[in-house]
Backbone as CSV, one residue per row, in Angstrom:
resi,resn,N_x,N_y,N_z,CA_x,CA_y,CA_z,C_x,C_y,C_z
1,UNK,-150.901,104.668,8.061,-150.035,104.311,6.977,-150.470,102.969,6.426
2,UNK,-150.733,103.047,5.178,-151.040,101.887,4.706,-149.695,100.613,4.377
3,UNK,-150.038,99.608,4.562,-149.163,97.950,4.216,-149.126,97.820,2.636
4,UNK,-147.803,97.693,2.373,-147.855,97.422,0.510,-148.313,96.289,0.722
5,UNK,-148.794,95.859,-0.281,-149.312,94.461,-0.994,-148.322,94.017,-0.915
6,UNK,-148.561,92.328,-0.328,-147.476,91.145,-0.944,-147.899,90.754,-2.124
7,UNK,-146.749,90.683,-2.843,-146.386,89.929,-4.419,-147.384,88.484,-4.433
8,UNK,-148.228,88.129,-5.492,-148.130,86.784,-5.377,-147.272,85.864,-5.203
9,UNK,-145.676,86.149,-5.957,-145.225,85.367,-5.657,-144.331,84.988,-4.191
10,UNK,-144.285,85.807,-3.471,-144.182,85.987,-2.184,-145.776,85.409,-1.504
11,UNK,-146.598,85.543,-1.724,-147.487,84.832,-1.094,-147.181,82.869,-1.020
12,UNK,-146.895,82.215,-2.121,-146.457,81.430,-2.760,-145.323,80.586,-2.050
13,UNK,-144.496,81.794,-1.850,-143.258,80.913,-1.363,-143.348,81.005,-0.088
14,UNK,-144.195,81.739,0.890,-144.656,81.824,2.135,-145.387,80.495,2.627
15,UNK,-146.337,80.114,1.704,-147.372,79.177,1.442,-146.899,77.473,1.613
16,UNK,-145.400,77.428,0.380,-144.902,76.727,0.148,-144.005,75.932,1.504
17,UNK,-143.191,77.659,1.853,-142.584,77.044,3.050,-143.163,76.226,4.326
18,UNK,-144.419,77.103,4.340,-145.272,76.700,6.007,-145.563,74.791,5.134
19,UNK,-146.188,74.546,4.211,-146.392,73.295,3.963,-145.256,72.305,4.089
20,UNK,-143.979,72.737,3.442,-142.917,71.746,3.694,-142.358,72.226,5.073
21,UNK,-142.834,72.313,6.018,-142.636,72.659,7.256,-143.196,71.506,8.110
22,UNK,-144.780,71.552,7.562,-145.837,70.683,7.391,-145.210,68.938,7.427
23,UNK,-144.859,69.081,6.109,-144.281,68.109,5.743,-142.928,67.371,6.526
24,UNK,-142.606,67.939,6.804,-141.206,67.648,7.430,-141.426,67.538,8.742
25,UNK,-142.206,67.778,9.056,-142.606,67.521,10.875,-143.583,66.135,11.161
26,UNK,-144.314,65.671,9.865,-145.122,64.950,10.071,-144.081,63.423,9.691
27,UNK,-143.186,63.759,8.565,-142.193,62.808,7.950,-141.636,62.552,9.667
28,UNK,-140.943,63.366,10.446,-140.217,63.037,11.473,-141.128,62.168,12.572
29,UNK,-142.311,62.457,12.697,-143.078,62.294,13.818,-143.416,60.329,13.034
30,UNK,-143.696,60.352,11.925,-143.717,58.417,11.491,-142.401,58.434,11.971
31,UNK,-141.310,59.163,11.880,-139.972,57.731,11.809,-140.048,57.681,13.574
32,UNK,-140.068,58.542,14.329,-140.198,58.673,15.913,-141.295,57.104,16.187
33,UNK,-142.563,57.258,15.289,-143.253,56.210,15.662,-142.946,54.770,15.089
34,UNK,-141.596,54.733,14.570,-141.529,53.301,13.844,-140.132,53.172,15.111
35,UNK,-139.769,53.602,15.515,-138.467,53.723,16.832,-139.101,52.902,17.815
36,UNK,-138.677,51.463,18.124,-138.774,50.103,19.845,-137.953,50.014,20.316
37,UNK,-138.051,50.105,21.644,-137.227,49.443,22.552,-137.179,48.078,22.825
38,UNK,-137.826,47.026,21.737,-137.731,45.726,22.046,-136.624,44.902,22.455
39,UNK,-136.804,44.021,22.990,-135.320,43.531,23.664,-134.808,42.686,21.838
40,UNK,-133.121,43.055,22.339,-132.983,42.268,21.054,-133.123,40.900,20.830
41,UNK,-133.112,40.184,21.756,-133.175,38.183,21.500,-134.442,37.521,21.502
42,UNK,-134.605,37.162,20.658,-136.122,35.873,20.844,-136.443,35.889,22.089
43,UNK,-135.817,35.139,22.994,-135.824,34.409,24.429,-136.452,35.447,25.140
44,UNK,-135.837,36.815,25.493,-136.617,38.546,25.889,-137.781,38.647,24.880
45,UNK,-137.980,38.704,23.816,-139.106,39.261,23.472,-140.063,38.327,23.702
46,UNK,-139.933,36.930,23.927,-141.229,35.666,24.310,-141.220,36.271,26.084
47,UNK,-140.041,36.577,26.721,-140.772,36.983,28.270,-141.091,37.439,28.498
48,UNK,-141.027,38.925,27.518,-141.810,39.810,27.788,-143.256,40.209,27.249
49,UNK,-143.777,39.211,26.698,-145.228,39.293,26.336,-146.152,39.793,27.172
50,UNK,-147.494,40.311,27.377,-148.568,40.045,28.150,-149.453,39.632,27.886
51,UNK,-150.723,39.722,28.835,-151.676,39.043,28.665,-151.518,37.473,28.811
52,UNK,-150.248,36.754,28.878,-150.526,35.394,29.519,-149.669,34.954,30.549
53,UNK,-149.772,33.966,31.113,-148.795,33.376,32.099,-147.271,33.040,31.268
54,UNK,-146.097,33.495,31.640,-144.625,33.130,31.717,-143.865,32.328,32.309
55,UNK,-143.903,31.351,32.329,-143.042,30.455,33.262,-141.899,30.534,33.013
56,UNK,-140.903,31.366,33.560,-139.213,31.261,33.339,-138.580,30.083,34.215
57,UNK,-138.100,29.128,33.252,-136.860,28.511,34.108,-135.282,28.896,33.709
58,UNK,-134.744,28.906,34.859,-133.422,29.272,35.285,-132.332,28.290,35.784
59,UNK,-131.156,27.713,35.232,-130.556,26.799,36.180,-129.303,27.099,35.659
60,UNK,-128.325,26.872,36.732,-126.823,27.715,37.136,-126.078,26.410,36.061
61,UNK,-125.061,26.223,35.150,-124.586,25.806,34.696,-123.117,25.493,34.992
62,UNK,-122.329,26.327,35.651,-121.304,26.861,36.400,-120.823,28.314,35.698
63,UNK,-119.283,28.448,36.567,-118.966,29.764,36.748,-117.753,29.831,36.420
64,UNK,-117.038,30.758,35.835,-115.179,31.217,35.920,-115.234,32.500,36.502
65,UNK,-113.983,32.083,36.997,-113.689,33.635,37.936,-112.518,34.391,37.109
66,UNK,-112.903,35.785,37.112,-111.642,36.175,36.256,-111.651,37.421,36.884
67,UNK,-110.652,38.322,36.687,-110.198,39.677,37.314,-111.255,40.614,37.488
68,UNK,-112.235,40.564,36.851,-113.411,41.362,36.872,-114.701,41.195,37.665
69,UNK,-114.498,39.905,37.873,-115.098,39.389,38.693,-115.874,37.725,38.423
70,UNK,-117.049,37.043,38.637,-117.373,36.061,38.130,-118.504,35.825,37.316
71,UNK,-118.198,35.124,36.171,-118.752,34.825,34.823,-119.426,33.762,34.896
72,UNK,-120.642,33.943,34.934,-121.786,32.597,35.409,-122.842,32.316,34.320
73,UNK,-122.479,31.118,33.794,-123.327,30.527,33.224,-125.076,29.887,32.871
74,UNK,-126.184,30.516,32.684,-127.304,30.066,33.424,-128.106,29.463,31.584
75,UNK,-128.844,28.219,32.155,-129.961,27.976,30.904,-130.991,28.822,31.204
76,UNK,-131.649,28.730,30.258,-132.785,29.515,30.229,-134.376,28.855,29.756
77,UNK,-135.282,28.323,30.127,-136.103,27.610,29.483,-137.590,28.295,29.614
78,UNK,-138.060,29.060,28.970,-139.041,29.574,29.639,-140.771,29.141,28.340
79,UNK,-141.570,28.724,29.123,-142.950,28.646,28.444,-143.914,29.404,28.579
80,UNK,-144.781,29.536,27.291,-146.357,30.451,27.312,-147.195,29.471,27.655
81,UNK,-147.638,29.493,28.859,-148.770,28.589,29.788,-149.919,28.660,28.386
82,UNK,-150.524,29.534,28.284,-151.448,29.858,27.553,-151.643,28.951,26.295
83,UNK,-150.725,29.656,25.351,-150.526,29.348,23.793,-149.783,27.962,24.139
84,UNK,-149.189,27.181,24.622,-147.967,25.952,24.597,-147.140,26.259,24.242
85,UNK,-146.278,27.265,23.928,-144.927,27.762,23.378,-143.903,27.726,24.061
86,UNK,-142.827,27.182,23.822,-141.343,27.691,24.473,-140.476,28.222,23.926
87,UNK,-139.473,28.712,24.737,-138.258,29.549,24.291,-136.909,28.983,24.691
88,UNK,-136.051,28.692,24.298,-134.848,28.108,24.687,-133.550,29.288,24.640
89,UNK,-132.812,29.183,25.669,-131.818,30.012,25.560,-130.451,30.168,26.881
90,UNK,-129.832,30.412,26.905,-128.887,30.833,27.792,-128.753,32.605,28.333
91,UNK,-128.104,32.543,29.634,-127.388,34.078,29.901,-125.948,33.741,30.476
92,UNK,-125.509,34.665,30.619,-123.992,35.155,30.422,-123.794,35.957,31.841
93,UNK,-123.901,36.312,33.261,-123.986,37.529,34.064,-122.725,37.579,34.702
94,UNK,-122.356,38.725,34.948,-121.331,39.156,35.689,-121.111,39.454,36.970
95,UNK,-120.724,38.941,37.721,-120.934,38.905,38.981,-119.575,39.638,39.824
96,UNK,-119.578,40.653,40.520,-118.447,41.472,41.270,-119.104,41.290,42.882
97,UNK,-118.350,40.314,43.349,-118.950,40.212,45.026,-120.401,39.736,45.337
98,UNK,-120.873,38.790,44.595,-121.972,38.039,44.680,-123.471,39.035,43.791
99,UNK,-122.891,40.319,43.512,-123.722,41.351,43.098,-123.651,41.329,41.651
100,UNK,-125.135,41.554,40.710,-124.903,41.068,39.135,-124.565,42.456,39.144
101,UNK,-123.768,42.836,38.067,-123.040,43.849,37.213,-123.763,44.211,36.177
102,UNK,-123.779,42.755,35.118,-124.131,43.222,33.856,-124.935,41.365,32.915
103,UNK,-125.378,41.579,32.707,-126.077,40.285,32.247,-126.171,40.224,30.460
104,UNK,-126.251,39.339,29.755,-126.372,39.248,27.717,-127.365,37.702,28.239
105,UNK,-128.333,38.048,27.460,-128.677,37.034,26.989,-128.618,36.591,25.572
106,UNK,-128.787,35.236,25.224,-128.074,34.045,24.012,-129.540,33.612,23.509
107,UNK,-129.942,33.698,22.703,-131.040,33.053,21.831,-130.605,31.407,21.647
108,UNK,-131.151,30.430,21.354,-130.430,28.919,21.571,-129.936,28.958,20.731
109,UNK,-130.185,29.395,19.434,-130.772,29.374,17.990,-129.204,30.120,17.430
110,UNK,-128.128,30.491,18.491,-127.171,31.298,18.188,-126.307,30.618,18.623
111,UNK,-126.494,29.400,19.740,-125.418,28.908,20.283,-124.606,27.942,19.573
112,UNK,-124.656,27.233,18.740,-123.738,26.759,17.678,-122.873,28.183,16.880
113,UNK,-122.861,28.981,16.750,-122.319,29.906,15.662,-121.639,30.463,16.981
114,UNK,-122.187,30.900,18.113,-121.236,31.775,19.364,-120.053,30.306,19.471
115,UNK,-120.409,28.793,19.800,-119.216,28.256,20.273,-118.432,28.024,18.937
116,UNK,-118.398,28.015,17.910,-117.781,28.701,16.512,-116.689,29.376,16.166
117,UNK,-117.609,30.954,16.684,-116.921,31.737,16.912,-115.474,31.781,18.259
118,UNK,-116.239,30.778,19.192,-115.302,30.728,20.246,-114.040,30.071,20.227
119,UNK,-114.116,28.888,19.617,-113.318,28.204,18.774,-112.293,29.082,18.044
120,UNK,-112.362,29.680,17.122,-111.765,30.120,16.266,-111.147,31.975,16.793
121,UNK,-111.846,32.575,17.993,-110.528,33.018,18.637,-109.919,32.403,19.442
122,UNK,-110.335,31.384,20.098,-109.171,30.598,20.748,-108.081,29.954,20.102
123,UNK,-108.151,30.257,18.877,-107.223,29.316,18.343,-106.230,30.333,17.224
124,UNK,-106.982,31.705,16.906,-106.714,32.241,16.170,-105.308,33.248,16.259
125,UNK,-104.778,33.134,15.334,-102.552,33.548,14.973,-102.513,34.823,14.075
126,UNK,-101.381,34.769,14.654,-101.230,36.481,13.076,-101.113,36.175,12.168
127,UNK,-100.936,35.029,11.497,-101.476,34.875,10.387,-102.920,35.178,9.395
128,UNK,-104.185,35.619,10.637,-105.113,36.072,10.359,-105.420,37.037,9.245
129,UNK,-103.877,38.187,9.304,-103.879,39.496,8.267,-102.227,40.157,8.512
130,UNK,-102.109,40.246,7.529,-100.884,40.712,7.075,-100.477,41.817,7.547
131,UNK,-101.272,42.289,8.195,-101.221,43.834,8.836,-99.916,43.421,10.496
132,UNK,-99.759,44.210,11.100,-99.027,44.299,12.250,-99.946,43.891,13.060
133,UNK,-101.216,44.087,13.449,-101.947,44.700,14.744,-103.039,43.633,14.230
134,UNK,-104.507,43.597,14.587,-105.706,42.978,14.783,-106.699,43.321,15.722
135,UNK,-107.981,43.331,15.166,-109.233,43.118,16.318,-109.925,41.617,15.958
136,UNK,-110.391,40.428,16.167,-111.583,39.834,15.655,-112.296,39.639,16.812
137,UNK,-113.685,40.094,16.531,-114.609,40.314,17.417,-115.867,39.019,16.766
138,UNK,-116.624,38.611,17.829,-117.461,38.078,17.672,-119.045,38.140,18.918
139,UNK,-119.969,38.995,17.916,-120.904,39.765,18.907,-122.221,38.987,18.726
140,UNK,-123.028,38.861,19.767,-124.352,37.954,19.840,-125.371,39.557,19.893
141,UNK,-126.502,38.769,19.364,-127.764,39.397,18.990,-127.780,40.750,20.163
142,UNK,-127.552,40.492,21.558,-127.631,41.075,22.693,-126.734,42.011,23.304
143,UNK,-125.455,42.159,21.824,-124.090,42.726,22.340,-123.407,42.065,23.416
144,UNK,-123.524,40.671,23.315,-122.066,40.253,24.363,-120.869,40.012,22.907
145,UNK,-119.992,40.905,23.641,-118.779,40.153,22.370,-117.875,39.582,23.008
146,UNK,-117.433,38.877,22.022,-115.733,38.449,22.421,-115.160,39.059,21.280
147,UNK,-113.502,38.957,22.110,-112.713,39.823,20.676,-111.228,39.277,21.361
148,UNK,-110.572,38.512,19.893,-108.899,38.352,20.256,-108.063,39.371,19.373
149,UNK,-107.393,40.201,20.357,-107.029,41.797,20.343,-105.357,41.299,20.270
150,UNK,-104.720,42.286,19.187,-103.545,42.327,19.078,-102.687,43.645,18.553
151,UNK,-102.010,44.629,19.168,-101.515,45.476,18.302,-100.365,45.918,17.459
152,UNK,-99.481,44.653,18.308,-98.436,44.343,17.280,-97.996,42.768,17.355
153,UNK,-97.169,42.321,16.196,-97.079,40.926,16.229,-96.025,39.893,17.242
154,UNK,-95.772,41.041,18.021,-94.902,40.001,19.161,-95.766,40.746,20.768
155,UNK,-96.266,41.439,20.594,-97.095,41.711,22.009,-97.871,40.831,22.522
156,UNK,-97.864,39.992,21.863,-99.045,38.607,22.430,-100.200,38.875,21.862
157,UNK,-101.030,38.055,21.645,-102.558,38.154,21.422,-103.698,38.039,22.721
158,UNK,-104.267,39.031,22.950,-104.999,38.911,24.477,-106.878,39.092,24.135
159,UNK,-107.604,38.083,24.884,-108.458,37.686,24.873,-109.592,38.508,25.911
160,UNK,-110.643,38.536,25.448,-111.561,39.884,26.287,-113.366,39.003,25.656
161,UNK,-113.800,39.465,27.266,-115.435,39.241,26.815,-115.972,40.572,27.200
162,UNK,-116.863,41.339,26.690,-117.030,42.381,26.732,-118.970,42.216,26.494
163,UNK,-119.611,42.990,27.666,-121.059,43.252,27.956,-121.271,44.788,26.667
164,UNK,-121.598,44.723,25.904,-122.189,45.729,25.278,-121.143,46.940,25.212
165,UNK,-121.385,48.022,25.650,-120.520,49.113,25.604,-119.419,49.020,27.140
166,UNK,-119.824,48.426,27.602,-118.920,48.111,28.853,-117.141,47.629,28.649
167,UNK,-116.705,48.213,30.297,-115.231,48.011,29.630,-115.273,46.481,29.678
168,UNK,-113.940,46.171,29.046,-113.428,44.549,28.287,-112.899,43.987,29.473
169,UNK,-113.369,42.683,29.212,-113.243,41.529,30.708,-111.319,40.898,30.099
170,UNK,-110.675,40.764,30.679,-109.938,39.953,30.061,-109.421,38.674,30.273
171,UNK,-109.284,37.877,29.547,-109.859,36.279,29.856,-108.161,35.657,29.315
172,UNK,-108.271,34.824,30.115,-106.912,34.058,29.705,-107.257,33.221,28.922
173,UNK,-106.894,32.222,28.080,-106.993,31.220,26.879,-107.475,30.243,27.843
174,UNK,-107.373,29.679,28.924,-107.945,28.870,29.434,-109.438,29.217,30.653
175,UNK,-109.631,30.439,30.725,-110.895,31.053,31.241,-111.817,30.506,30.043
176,UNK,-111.183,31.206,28.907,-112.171,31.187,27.307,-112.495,30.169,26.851
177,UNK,-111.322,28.765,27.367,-111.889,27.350,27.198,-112.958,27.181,27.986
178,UNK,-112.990,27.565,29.563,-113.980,26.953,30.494,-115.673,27.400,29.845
179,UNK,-115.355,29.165,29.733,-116.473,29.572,29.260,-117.211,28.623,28.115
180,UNK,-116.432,28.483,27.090,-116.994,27.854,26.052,-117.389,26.320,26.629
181,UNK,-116.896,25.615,27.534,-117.445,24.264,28.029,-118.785,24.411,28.506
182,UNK,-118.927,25.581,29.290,-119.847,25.666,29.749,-121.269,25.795,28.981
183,UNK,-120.511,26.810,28.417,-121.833,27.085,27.107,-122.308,25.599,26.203
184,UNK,-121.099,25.240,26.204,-121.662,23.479,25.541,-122.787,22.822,26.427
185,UNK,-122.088,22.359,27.267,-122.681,22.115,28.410,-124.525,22.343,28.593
186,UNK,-124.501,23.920,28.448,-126.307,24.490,28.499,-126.892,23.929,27.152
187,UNK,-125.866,24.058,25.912,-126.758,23.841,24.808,-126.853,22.271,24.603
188,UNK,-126.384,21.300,25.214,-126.664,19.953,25.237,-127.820,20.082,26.286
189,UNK,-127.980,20.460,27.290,-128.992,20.361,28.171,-130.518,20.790,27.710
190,UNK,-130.074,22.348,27.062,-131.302,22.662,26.195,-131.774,22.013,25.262
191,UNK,-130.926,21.119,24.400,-131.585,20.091,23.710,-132.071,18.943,24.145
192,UNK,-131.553,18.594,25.194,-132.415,17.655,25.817,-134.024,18.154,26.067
193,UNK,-133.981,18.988,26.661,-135.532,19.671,26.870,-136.066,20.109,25.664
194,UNK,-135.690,20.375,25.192,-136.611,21.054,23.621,-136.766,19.362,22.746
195,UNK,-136.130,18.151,22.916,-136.611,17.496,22.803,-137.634,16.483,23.371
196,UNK,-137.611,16.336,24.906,-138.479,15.952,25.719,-140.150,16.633,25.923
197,UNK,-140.297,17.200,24.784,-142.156,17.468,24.519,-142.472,17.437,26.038
């Protein structure tokens, strides 16, 4: 038994399809190759270089203890032996029974705008928005946020530091002072060193 002939124009749209098939697989396969896992902060992407020596320094700044466990303060100073370069910065880690949990690191370069931000939920009223309820959140390059949470206007306003998608730490108004001392604290120190050449 003989095969009818395909139509040209059935040849055509056969033709057409397999190419934008073509097309559409090769479009997906660039955006797959433009997709990093780079760390998000300056401070991570200078440590994680290769090809030269890293010198990380590390020093404990202090700590608050809060229901979740303890919130430890560390500078961060790390140099490219190689090139002469440094990186300035802080971390944030969470500590449950001497064991880290969850760690954010702080670019230096952010730490004026994070104690800012810190400021201004510590201080911040329902007067903020006319609405009943509130979120104001304030998130670093690395996803550490803070956020002063309210859902109605006599429930109190309650205070939370929160690691990325992780559940919310909750911090009393005077935890959120210490934290923020502390963080002062590293970024006066880091300027001392980023000025001492």
């Amino acid at each position: 038994m003989m095969k009818p002939k395909l139509s040209v124009r059935r040849i055509i749209i056969r033709q057409s399809c397999a190419i934008l098939t073509v097309v559409c697989f090769l479009a997906g396969a660039g955006q797959a190759q433009t997709v990093t896992n780079a760390p998000p902060t300056e401070l991570e992407q200078f440590e994680a270089q290769t090809g030269t020596v890293i010198v990380k320094g590390i020093g404990l700044v202090g700590s608050v203890a809060t229901t979740a466990g303890t919130i430890s303060v560390r500078s961060r100073a790390s140099a490219d032996i190689t090139a002469g370069r440094r990186q300035f910065g802080l971390e944030l880690e969470l500590l449950e029974n001497d064991h880290l949990v969850d760690k954010a690191v702080v670019d230096y370069d952010e730490l004026d705008s994070l104690l800012k931000g810190i400021d201004y939920l510590g201080k911040i009223s329902y007067d903020v928005t006319p609405l009943p309820g509130f979120e104001a959140v304030y998130a670093t390059k690395s996803g550490l946020r803070l956020v002063a949470y309210s859902s109605r206007r006599l429930g109190g306003i309650q205070l939370f530091l929160q690691y990325g998608d992780q559940p919310r730490i909750p911090l009393a108004s005077d935890q959120l002072a210490q934290i923020r001392d502390l963080i002062s604290q590293a970024r006066t120190a880091l300027a001392a060193l980023m000025a001492a050449k």
